[in-house]
N, C-alpha and C positions, 0 to 999 in steps of 0.2 A: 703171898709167894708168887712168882715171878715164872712163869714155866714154858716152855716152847711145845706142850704136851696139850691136846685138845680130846675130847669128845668125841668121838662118831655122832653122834647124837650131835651137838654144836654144828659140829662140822656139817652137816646134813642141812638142819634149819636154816644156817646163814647161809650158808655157799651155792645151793641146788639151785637150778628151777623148780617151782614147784608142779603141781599134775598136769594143769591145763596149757601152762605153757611148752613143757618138754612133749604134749600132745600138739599144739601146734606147731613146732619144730619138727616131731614128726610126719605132721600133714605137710608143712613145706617138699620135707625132704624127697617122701613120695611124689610129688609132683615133677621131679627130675628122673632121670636115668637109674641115680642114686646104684650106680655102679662103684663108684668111688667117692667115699663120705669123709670128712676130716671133721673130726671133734678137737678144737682147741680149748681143754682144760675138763678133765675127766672128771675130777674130783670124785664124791665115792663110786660114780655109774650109772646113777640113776636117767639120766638124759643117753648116756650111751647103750642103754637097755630098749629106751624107745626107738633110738634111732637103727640099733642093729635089726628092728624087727623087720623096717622098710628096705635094709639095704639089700642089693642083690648082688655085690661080690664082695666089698673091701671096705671094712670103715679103720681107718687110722684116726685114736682117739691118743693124745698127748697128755700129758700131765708131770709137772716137776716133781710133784713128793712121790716117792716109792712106797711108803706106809699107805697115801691114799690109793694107790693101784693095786695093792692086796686087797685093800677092801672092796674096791670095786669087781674084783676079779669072785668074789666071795660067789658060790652057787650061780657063775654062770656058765654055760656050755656052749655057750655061741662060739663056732668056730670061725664065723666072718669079722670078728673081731682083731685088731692087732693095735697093743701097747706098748706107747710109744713113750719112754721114761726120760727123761732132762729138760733143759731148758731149751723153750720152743724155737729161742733165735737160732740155734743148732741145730736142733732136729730135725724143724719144719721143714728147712732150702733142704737137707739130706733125704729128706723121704720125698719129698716132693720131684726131686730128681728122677725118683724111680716110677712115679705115674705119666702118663698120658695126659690126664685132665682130671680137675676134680670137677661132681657135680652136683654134690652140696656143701656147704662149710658152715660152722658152726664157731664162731670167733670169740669166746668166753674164759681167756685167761689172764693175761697180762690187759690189766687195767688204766692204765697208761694212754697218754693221749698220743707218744711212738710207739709203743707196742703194739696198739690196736691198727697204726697204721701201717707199721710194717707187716701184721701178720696180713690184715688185707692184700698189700701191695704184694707180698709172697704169691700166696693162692690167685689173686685174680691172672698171673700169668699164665695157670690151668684152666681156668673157667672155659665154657663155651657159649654160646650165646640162650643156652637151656641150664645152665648151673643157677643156683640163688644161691643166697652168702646172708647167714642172718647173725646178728652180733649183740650177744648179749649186756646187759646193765649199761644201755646209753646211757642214760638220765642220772648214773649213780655218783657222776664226778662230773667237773666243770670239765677235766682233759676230756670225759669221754665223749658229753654231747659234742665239743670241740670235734672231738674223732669222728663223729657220726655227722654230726655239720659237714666236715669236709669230703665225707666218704659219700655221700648221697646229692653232692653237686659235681660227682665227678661225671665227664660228658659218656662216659660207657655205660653210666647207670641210667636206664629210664626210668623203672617203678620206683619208689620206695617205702616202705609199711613202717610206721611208727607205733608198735605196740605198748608200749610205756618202757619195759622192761627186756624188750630186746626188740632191733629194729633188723627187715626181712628189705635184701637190696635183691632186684629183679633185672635182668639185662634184657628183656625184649619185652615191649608193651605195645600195642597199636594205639599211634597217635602220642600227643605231645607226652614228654617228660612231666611225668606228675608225681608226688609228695602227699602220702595220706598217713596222718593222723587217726589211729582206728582206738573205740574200744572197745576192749577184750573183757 
């Protein structure tokens, strides 16, 4: 049978980061201001849990399903929280209007070799020269290394961190532009 109906449980294993990674996403994020945090692609929360714990005013976490945003909302009380439900090509320019700057981003939804660039090309017009931008499942499609190729030769990027499973762009490093391959 043929169903559009999924599992929590499913949905959890394939979709997440798992511990150590949503912990080094959280270690990035702390390294910022992390005054204004944007999660692109919620799913059930679990990486929105770590990252609310660093943030110190505003995480805007995105996600299209409405089912996955109940579940993520399940037992949590963080008020610095705010969900953001439809499609990101919509939402993202509409909220993004309403901040200053963002000063971490978290780019894990539209898996798409335009999707990941336009969500880049959106938020890096917030950045500051102290934001980091880390983008989950390079490696999981030929579009996204493609995406990750092209986003880590751009001349505003200096650092860039290739953790296998989601790559960490840094705008200010002393000394030349350099490309590290780490692992985690």
């Amino acid at each position: 049978m043929n169903t559009s109906i999924r599992k929590v449980a499913k949905v959890t294993k394939y979709s997440t980061s798992n511990r150590k990674y949503a912990q080094l996403l959280q270690y990035f994020c702390a390294q910022t201001p992390a005054e204004i945090v944007i999660e692109l692609g919620t799913c059930v929360g679990i990486t929105t849990r770590y990252l609310s714990q660093v943030t110190r005013m505003q995480l805007l976490t995105f996600e299209a399903s409405e089912a996955l945003i109940q579940v993520a909302k399940t037992d949590l009380n963080l008020t610095n929280i705010q969900f953001v439900v439809g499609d990101i090509s919509f939402t993202l320019p509409q909220e993004l209007e309403k901040v200053d700057k963002v000063d971490f981003a978290f780019i894990d939804a539209n898996h798409t070799y335009q999707g990941t660039l336009n969500s880049f090309n959106e938020i890096i017009s917030k950045i500051n020269s102290n934001s980091i931008i880390a983008i989950g499942d390079i490696h999981w499609s030929y579009e996204m290394q493609q995406a990750w190729t092209e986003i880590k030769q751009r001349p505003e990027v200096k650092l860039s961190m290739d953790f296998f499973e989601i790559g960490i762009i840094l705008f200010v490093f002393p000394g030349e532009k350099k490309h590290l391959v780490l692992d985690f």
